[in-house]
C-alpha positions as CSV (number, residue, x, y, z in Angstrom):
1,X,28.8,-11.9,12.2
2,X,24.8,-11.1,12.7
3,X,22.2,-13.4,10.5
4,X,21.6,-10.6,8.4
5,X,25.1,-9.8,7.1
6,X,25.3,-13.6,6.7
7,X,22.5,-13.6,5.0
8,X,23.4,-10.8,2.8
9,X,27.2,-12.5,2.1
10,X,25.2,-16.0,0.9
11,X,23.1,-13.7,-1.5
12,X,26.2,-12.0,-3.0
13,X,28.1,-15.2,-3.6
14,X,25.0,-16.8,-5.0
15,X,24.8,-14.1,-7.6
16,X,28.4,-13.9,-8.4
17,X,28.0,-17.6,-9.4
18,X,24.8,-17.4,-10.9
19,X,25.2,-13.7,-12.5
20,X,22.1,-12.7,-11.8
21,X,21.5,-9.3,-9.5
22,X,19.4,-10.1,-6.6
23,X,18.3,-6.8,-6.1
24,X,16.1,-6.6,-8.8
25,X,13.0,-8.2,-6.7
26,X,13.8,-6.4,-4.4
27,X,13.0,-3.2,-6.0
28,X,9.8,-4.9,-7.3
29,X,8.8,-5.1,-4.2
30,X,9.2,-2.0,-3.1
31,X,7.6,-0.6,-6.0
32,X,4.9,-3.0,-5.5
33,X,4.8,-2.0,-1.7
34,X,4.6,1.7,-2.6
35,X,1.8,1.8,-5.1
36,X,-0.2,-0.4,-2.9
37,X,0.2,2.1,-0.3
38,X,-0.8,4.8,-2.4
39,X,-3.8,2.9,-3.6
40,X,-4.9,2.5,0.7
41,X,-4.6,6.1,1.1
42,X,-6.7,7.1,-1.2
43,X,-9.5,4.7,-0.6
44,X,-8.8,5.4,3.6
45,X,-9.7,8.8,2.1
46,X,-12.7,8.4,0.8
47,X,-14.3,6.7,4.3
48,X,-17.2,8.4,5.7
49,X,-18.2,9.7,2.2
50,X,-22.1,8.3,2.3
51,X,-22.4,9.4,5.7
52,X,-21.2,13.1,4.9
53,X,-23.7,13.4,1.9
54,X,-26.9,12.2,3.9
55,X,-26.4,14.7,6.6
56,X,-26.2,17.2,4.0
57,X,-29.1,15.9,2.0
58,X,-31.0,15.6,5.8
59,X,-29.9,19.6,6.4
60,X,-31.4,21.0,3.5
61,X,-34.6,19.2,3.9
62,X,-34.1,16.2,1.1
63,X,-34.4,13.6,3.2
64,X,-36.4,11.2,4.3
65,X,-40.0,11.7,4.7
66,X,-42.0,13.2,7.9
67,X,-45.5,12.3,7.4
């Protein structure tokens, strides 16, 4: 038997005694895992953003000064 079908054995006889269902922080986790994901997307998204809006200020002639 592998370590993790051991493993997973020990966890369902620890909740048949105990009657809780381990699986619950499990799914948690995940949930916790997803949004957290989510959240890095967007803010990977948003890199670059100050860099994008000076060259377009410095294209149209809004940007610094050329004395």
């Amino acid at each position: 038997m592998s370590l993790i079908n051991s493993t997973l054995v020990a966890v369902a006889a620890a909740a048949e005694e105990s009657g809780h269902n381990p699986v619950i922080p499990f799914i948690a986790a995940g949930i916790a895992f997803a949004v957290f994901l989510m959240l890095g997307i967007v803010a990977w998204s948003y890199r670059d953003v100050a860099n994008r809006s000076t060259r377009g200020r410095d294209a149209a002639g809004h940007g610094h000064d050329s004395h």
